[in-house]
C-alpha positions in Angstrom: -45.7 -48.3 -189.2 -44.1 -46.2 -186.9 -45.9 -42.5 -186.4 -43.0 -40.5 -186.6 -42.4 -42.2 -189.9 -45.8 -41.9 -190.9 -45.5 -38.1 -190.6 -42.7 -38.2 -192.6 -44.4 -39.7 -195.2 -47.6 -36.9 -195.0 -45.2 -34.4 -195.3 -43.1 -36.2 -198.3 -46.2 -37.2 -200.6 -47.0 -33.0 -200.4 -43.5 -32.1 -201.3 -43.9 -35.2 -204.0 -46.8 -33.1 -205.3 -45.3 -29.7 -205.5 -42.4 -31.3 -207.4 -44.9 -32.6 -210.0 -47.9 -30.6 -210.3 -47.5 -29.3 -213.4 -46.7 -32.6 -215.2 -49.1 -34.3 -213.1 -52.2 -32.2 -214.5 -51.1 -32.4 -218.1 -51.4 -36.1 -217.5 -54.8 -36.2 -215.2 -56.6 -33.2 -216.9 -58.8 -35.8 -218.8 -62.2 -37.2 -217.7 -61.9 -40.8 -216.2 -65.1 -43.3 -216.8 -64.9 -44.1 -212.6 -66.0 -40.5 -212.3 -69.0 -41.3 -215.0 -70.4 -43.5 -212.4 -70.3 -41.1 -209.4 -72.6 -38.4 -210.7 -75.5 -40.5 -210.2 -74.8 -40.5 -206.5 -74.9 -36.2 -206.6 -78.5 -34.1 -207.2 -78.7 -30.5 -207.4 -78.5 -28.7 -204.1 -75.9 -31.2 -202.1 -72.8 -30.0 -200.2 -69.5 -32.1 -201.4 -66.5 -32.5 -199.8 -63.8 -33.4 -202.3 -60.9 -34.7 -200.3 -57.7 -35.0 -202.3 -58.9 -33.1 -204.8 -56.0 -32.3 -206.8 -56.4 -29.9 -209.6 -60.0 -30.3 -209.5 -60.8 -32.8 -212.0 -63.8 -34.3 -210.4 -65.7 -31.1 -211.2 -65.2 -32.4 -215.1 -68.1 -34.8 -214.3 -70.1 -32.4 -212.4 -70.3 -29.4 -214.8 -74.1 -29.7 -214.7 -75.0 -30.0 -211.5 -76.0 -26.7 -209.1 -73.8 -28.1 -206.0 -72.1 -26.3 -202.7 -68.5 -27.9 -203.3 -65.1 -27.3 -200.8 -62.1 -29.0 -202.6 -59.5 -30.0 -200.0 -55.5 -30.7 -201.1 -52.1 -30.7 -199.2 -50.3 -29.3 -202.2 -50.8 -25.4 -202.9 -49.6 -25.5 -206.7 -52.6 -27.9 -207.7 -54.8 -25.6 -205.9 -53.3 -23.2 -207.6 -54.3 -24.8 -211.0 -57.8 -25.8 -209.5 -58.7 -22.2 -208.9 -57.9 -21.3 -212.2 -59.6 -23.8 -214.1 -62.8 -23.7 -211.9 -62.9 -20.0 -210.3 -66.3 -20.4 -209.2 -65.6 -22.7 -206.7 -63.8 -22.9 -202.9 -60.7 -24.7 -202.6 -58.6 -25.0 -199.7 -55.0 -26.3 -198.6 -55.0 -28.5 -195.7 -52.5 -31.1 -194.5 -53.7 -32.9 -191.6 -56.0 -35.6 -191.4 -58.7 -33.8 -188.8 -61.2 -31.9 -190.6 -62.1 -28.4 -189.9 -65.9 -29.0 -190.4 -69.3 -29.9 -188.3 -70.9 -32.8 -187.8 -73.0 -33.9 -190.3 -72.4 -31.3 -192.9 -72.3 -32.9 -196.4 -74.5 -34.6 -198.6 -71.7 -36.3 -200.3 -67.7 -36.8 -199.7 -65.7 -38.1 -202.5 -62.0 -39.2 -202.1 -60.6 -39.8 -205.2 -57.3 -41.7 -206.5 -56.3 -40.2 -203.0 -56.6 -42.8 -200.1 -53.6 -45.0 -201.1 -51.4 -42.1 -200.7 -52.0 -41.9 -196.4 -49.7 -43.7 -194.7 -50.1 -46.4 -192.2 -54.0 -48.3 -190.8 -53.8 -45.9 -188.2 -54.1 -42.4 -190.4 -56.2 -44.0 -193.0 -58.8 -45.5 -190.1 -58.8 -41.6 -188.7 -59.2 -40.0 -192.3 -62.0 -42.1 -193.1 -63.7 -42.0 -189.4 -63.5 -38.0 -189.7 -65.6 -38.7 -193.4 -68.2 -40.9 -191.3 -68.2 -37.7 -188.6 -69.0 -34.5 -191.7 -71.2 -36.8 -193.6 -74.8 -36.5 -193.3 -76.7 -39.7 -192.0 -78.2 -40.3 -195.4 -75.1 -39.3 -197.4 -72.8 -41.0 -199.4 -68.8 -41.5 -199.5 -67.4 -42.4 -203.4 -63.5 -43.8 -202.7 -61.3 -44.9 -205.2 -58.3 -46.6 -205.1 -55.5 -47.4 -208.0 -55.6 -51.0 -208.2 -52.4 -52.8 -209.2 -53.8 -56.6 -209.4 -55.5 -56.3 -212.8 -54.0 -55.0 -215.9 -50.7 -53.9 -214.0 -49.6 -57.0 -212.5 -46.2 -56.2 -213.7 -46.0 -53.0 -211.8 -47.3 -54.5 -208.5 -44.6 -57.6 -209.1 -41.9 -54.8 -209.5 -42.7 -52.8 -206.8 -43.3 -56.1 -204.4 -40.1 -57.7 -205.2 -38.3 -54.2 -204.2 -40.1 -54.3 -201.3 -39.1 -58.0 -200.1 -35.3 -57.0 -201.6 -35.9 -53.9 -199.2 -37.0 -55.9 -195.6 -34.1 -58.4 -196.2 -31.5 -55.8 -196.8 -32.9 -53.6 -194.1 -33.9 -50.9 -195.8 -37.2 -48.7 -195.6 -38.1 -51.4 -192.9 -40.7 -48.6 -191.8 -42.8 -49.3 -194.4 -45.9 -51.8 -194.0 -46.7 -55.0 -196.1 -47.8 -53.9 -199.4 -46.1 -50.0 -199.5 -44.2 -49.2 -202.2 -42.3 -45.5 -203.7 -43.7 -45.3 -207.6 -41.3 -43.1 -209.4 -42.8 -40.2 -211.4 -40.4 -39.3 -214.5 -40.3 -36.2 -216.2 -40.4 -36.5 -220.7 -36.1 -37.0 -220.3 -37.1 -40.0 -218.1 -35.5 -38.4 -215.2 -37.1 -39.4 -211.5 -38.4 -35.9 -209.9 -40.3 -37.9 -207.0 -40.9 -41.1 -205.5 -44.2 -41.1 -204.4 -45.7 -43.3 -201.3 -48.3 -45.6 -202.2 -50.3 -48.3 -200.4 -51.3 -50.8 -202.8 -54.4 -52.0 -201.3 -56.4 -55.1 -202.5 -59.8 -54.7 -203.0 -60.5 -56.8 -199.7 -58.8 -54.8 -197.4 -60.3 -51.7 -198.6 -63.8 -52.9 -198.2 -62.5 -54.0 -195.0 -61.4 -50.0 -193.8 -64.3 -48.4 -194.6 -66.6 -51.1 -193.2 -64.2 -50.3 -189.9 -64.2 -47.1 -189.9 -68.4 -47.3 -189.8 -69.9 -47.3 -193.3 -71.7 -50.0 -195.3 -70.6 -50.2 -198.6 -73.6 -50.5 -200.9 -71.1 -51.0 -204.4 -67.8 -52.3 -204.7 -66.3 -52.8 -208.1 -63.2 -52.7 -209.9 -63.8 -49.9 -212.8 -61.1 -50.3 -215.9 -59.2 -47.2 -217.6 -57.9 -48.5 -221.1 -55.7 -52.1 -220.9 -53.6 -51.3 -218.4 -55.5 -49.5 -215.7 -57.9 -49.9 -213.0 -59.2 -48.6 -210.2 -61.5 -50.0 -206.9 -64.5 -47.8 -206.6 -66.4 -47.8 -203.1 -69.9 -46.5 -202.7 -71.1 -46.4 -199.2 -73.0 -45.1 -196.5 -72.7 -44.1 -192.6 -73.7 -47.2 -190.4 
């Protein structure tokens, strides 16, 4: 991918989520079981970095612990909800993959249903190399992924066949293998954004963060209901 239209793409998915942040927490305010299995990974005391963190939901599973937390989003209307759900703790808008932090600075960095939204190797190598740079030697990073090969294969099918339909047409021919827009529809079933999405298998995200200098010590695929599923990568810095 191109990085002009890469760009293009980081400043899209933040206008995507100022178009749907209201609709988007009534539909992720609830407590998802991937988030069940990252609290074991988070004592009393730690700094966390939540990266893409949205309205804040990953604080759901960590009402009980006494943690130094920064929440970090592009769009300023989730942050907007975050602060008012959770006014005890610091939120910030940021847009850019560089992080404004110090080496080594926290205990744990959690990137949440977030990483499939960065467009092109390049950025998502960066994003994850900046993790490896604020994360403390013996810390952990907790990355999940929305997995379209199990339980949606109907959705990935869709979205795939629009893709191939898209390269031999010429259209969106800046978009890499395995891109796709997922419309989000308001109740009237109207489309109010198209948001970028890299569907990544769960090979070729092992394969980025092992690049990008961690070791993964769990990789799994954690399921949401029937139709729903999500990778979930536990790792350390190399």
């Amino acid at each position: 991918m191109k990085l002009k239209y890469a760009k293009y793409l980081m400043e899209k998915i933040k206008d995507d989520y100022e178009k749907i942040a209201e609709f988007f927490f009534l539909k992720r305010r609830f407590f998802w079981p991937e988030l069940e299995k990252i609290k074991d990974y988070i004592k009393d005391g730690d700094k966390i970095l939540d990266w893409g963190c949205g309205h804040g939901r990953l604080l759901l599973a960590l009402k009980d612990k006494k943690i130094s937390y920064i929440g970090i989003d592009s769009s300023p209307k989730l942050l907007k909800i975050a602060k008012k759900n959770f006014p005890d703790y610091d939120f910030r808008t940021l847009n850019k993959l560089s992080l404004p932090f110090s080496n080594s600075l926290f205990n744990v960095i959690c990137c949440i249903a977030a990483i499939h939204h960065i467009p092109s190797k390049n950025f998502r190598l960066k994003l994850l190399k900046e993790f490896k740079r604020v994360l403390k030697k013996d810390g952990f990073l907790i990355l999940t992924s929305w997995y379209l090969y199990k339980g949606e294969k109907k959705v990935i099918l869709k979205y795939m066949f629009k893709w191939v339909l898209n390269k031999i047409f010429r259209k969106e021919t800046e978009l890499d293998f395995r891109d796709l827009f997922i419309p989000w529809k308001n109740e009237k079933g109207k489309i109010i954004a198209n948001r970028y999405f890299h569907a990544f298998s769960k090979k070729e995200l092992a394969n980025l963060v092992k690049k990008a200098g961690f070791e993964i010590k769990k990789l799994e695929i954690v399921k949401r209901g029937k139709n729903f599923a999500n990778i979930l990568i536990i790792a350390t810095r190399q």
